[in-house]
C-alpha positions in Angstrom: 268.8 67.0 83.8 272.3 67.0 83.5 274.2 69.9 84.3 276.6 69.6 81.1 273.4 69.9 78.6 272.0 72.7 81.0 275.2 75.1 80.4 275.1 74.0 76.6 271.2 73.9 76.5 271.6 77.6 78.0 274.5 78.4 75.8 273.0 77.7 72.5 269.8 79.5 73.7 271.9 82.9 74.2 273.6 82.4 70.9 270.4 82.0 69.1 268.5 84.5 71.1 271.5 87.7 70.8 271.0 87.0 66.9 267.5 86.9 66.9 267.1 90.1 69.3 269.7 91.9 66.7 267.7 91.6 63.5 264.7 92.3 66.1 266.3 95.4 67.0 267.1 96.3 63.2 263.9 95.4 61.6 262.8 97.7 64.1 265.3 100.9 63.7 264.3 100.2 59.8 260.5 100.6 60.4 261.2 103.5 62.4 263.7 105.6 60.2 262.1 104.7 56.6 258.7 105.9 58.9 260.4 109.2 59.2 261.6 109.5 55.8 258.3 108.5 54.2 256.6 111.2 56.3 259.2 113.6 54.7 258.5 112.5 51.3 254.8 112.6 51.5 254.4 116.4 52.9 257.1 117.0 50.2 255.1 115.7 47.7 252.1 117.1 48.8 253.2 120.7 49.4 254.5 120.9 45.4 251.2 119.5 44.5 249.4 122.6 46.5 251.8 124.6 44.7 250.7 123.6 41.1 247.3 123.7 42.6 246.3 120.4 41.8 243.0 120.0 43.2 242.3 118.5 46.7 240.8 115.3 45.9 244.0 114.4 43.5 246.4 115.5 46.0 244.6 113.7 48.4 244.5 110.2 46.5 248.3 110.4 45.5 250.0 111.1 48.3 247.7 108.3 50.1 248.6 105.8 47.0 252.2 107.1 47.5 252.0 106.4 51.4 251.1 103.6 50.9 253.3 101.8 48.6 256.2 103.5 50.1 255.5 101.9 53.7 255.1 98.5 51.5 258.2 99.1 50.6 259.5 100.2 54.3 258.4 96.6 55.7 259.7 94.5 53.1 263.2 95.9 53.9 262.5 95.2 57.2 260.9 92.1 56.8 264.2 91.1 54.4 267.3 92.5 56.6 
């Protein structure tokens, strides 16, 4: 191969990768963090539903419904950064 396309060859395939690893690396940070957040939410949620004393089978089903859509939510932000 030449040498010329080699440096541009590797050159374009630095470019692409750096941008590729970054929204890697933030797709990632935003699964992580709005992982975290849910988690928060959910024992939130659940603790004021023990409060009302909502029965165990309700509590149960929302905050699983809840989890649920919430980390739907979580990886189409990530999927969409």
């Amino acid at each position: 191969m030449d040498k010329e396309f080699t440096k541009e060859l590797m050159g374009y395939l630095i470019e692409v990768g750096s941008t590729i690893g970054l929204s890697l690396l933030l797709a990632l940070a935003i699964l992580v963090i709005g992982r975290q957040i849910v988690k928060i939410l959910i024992r939130v949620i659940s603790v004021a539903l023990e409060k009302s004393k909502t029965e165990d089978t309700v509590r149960i089903f929302v905050t699983n419904l809840l989890n649920t859509l919430l980390m739907i939510v979580v990886f189409i932000a990530a999927i969409n950064q």
